[in-house]
C-alpha distance (Angstrom), angle and dihedral (degrees) to the residues before:
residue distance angle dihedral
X1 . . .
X2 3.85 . .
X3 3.63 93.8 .
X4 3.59 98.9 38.2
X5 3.85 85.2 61.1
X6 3.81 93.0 41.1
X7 4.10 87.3 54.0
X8 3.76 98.7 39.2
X9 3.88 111.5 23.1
X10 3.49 106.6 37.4
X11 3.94 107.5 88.5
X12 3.91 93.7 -151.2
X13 4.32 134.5 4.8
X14 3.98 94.3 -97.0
X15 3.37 133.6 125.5
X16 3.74 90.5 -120.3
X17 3.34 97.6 55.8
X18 4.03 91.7 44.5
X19 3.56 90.7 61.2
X20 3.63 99.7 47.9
X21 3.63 84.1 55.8
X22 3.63 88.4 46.0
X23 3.83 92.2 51.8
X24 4.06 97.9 48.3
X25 4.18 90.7 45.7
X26 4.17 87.4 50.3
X27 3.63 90.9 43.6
X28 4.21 87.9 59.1
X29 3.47 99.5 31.6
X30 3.53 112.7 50.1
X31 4.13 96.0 46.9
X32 3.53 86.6 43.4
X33 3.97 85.6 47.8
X34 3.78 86.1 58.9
X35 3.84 97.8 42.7
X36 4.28 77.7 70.0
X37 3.54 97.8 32.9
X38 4.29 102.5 59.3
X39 4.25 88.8 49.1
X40 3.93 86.0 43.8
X41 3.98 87.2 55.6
X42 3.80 91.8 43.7
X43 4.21 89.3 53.4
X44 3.30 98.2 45.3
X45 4.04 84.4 58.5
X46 3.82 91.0 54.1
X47 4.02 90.1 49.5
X48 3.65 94.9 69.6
X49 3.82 96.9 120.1
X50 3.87 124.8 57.8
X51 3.41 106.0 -118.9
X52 3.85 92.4 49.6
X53 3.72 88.0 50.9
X54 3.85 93.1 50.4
X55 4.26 97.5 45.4
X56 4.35 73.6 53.4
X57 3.67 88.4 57.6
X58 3.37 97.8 39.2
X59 3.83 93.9 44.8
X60 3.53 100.8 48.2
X61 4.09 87.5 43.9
X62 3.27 89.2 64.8
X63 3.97 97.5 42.9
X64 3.99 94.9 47.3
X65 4.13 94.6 75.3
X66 3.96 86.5 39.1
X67 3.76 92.9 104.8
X68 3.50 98.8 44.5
X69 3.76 87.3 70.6
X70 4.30 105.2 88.1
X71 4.08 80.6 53.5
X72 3.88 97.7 51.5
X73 3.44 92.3 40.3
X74 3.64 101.8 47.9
C-alpha cells in the first residue's frame, strides 16, 4: 500500500509531499484498524473454550477461499 501511494498519489518525490501522503493513508487506516480491532477483542472473549475456538478455525477456514470462487469458476 505504501508504495502504491508513494508511486501514484504523491504529486512529486519530496519529503513534503511523502508526508501528506503519509498523513491521509494514517488518517484511513488506523480508525479503520480499530473498526476490526474492538469486535476482534470481543471474539476472542467468546473463544474461551476449545471446541468453540476450533468450530472458529474451522469456520473461518472454510470462509477465507470463499471469494476466490467467481475467479476459479469462470
Amino acid at each position: 500500500m505504501a508504495l502504491w501511494a508513494a508511486t501514484l498519489c504523491a504529486r512529486d518525490r519530496s519529503l513534503a509531499a511523502m508526508l501528506s501522503v503519509a498523513a491521509v493513508i494514517g488518517a484511513v487506516a488506523l480508525p479503520g484498524a480499530g473498526l476490526w480491532a474492538v469486535p476482534g477483542l470481543h471474539v476472542g472473549h467468546r473463544l474461551d473454550a476449545r471446541g468453540r475456538l476450533r468450530a472458529f478455525n474451522l469456520t473461518m477456514a472454510a470462509l477465507l477461499p470463499a471469494p476466490l470462487w467467481p475467479v476459479l469458476a469462470g
